[in-house]
VEXZA-31928 format. One record per residue (C-alpha): residue number from 1; residue in one letter; chain; x, y, z. Coordinates in steps of 0.25 Angstrom, whole numbers. Layout:
BEGIN
ATOM   num   residuo   cadena    east   north      up
ATOM   NUM         A        A       X       Y       Z
...
//
This chain:
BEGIN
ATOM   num   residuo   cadena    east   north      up
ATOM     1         X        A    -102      86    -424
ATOM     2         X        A    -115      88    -417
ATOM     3         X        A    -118      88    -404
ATOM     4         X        A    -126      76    -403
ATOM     5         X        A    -114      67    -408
ATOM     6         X        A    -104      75    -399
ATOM     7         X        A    -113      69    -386
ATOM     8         X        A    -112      56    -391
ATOM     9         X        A     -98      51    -388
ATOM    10         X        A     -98      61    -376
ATOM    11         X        A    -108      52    -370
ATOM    12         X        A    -102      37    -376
ATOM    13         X        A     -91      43    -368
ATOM    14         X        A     -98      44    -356
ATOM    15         X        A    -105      31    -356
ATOM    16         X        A     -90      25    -357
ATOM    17         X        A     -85      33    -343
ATOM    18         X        A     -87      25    -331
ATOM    19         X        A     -94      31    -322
ATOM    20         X        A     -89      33    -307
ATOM    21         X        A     -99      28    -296
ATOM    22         X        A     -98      29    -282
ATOM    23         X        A    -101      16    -275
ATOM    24         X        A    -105      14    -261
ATOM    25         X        A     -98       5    -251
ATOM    26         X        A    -103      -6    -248
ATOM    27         X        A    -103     -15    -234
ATOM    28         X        A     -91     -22    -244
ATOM    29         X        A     -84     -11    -244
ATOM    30         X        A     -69     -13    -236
ATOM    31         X        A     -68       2    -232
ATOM    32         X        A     -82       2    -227
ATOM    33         X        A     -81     -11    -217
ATOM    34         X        A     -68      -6    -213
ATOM    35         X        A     -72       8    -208
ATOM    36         X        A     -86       1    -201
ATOM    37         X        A     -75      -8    -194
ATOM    38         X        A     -69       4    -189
ATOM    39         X        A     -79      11    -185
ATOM    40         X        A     -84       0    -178
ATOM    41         X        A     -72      -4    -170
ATOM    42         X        A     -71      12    -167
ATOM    43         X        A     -85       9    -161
ATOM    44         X        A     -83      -4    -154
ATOM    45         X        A     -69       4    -149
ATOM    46         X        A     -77      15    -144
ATOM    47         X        A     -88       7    -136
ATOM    48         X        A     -77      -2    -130
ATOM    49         X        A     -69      10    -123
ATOM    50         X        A     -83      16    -117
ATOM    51         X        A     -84       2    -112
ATOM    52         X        A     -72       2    -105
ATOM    53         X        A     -72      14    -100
ATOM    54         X        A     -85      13     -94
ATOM    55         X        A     -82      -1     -89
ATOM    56         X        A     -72       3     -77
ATOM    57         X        A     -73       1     -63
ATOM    58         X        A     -66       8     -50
ATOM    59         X        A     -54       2     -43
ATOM    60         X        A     -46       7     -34
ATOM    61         X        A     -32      14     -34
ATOM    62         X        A     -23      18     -22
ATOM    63         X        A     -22      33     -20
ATOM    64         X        A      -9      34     -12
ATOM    65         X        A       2      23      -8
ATOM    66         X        A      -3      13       3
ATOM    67         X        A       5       2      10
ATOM    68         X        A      -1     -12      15
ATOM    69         X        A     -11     -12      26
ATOM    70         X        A     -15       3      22
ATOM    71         X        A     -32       4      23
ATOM    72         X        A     -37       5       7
ATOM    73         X        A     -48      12      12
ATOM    74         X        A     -45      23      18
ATOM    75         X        A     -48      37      12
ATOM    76         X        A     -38      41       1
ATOM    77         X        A     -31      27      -1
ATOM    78         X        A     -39      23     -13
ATOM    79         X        A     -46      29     -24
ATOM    80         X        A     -53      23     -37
ATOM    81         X        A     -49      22     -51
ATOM    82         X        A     -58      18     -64
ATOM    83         X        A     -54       4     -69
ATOM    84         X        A     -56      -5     -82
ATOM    85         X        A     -61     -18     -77
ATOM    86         X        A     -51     -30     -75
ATOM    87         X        A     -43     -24     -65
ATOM    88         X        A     -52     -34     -53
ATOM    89         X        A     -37     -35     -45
ATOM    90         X        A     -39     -21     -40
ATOM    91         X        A     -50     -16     -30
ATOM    92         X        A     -63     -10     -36
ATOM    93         X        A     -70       0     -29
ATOM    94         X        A     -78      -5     -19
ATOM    95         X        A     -70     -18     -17
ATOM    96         X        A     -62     -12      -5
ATOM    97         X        A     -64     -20       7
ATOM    98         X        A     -67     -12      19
ATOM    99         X        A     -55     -13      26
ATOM   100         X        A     -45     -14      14
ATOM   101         X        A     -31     -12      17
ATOM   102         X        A     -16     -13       7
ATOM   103         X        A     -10     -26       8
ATOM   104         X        A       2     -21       1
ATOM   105         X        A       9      -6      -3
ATOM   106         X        A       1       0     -14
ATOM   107         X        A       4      12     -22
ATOM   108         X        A      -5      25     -25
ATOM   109         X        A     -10      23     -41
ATOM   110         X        A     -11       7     -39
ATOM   111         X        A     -24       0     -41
ATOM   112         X        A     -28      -6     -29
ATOM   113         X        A     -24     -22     -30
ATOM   114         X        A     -35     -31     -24
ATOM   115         X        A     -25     -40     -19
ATOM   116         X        A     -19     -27     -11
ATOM   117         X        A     -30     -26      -2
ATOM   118         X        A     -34     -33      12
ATOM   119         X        A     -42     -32      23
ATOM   120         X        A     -35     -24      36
ATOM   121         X        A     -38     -35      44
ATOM   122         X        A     -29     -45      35
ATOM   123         X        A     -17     -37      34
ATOM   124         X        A      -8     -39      45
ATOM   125         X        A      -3     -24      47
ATOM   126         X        A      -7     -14      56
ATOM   127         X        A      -6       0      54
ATOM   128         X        A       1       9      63
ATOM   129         X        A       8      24      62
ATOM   130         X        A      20      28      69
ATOM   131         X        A      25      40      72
ATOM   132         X        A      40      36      69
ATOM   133         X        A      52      46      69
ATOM   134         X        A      54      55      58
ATOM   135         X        A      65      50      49
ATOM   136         X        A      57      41      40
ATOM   137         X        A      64      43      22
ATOM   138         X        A      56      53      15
ATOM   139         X        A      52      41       6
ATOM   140         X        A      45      32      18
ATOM   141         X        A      32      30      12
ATOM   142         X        A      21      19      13
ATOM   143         X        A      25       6      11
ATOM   144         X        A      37       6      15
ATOM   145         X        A      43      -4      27
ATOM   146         X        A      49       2      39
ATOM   147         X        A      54      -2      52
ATOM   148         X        A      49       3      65
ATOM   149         X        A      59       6      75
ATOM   150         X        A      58      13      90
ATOM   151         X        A      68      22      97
ATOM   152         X        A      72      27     110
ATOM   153         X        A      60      32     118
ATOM   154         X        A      65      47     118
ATOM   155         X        A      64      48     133
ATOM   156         X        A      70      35     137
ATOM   157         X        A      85      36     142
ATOM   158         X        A      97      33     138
ATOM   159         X        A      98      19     145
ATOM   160         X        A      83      15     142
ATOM   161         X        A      83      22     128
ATOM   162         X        A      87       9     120
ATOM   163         X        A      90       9     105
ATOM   164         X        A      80       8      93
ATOM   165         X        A      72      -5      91
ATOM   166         X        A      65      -9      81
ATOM   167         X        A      49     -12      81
ATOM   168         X        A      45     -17      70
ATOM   169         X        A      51     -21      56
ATOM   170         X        A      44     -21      43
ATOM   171         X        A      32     -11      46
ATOM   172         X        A      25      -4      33
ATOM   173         X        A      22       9      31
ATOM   174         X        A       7      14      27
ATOM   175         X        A      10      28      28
ATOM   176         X        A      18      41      32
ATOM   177         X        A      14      53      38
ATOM   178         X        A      18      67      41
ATOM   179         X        A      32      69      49
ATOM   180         X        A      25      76      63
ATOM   181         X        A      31      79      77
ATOM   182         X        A      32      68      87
ATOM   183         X        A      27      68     100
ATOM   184         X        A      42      66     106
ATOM   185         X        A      47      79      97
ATOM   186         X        A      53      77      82
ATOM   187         X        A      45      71      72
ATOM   188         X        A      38      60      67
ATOM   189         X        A      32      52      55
ATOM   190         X        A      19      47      55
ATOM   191         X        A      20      31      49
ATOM   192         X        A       9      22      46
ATOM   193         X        A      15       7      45
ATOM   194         X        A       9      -6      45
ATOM   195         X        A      14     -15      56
ATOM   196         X        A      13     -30      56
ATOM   197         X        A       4     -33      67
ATOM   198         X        A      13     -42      75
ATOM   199         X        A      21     -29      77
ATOM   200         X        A       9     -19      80
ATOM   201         X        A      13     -21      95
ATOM   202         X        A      28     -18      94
ATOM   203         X        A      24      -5      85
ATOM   204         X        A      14       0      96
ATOM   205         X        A      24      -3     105
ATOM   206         X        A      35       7      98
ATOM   207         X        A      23      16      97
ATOM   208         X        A      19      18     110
ATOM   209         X        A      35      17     116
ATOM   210         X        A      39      31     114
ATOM   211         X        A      50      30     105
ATOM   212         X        A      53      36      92
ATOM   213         X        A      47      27      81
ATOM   214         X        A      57      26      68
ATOM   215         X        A      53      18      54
ATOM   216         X        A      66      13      49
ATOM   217         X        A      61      11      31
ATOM   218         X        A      67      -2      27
ATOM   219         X        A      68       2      12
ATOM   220         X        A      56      -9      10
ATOM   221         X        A      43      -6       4
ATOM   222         X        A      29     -13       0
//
């Protein structure tokens, strides 16, 4: 057999193979719009967190524990923390009045709460600290509700000396300080409380009377 009549069916067996094209996808093609869709939802994703992280603004935050009638401005009360906006029933920075003070106990980490602020002038408590007898629980702190009791003048007798007496009732603490030594010997406690100011006058009075001062807790808090 010659060559020329081996070809021959060699290439009528060629013609017969189909031949294996690669097509190009087309916009039809499922797999491309679904990986387009992804790629733009990872987009659309991406520019929507840049967005909500640039879009914050400063509110403010309390650094330490505070009772009601505590002055918000003072130096070390308050710091500031980035916010997301909708948060407009706390105070942004620069919204706090002048004269802001705590209408109510609030704790260190808490977002300051519009509704948790007034003015010093509207709040009916006045601040006044006491250096009380020692002897006050290890866990008095701010907040709590104490009552306010006067001894025995230490240099009175035995006939003019009198018993204890109560001063005032119901009287918040703002803040405690360091134990120190009194004036009349032993020691004392430093004791900011807020004091209603229909009982200022009764306080002042215990004050300036010379005898011991004692804070009796009454296991109530704000």
């Amino acid at each position: 057999m010659s060559s020329a009549q081996r070809s021959a069916p060699d290439s009528a067996a060629a013609a017969r193979t189909p031949r294996t094209r690669l097509r190009r996808p087309t916009w039809k093609d499922p797999r491309l719009a679904g990986g387009l869709a992804l790629i733009g939802a990872a987009v659309a994703l991406g520019a929507w967190a840049v967005n909500a992280a640039a879009d914050t603004e400063q509110i403010y935050v309390l650094s330490h524990d505070v009772a009601p009638g505590t002055d918000l401005t003072a130096a070390g009360v308050l710091s500031l923390v980035d916010s997301h906006p909708g948060t407009a029933v706390y105070v942004a920075a620069g919204e706090l009045p002048d004269d802001a003070v705590a209408t109510r106990s609030l704790q260190a980490g808490e977002l300051l709460p519009s509704g948790a602020v007034g003015r010093a002038a509207d709040v009916a408590l006045r601040s006044v600290v006491l250096d009380v007898a020692s002897g006050l629980p290890a866990d008095t702190s701010a907040g709590d509700i104490v009552d306010l009791w006067v001894l025995p003048a230490p240099q009175a007798t035995v006939q003019d000396a009198g018993s204890a007496e109560v001063v005032a009732r119901g009287l918040l603490i703002a803040s405690v300080g360091e134990a120190g030594t009194s004036l009349v010997g032993g020691t004392s406690v430093q004791v900011e409380v807020l004091v209603p100011e229909e009982t200022v006058a009764d306080v002042l009075t215990a004050v300036g009377g010379g005898g011991p001062l004692v804070l009796v807790p009454t296991g109530q808090g704000q």
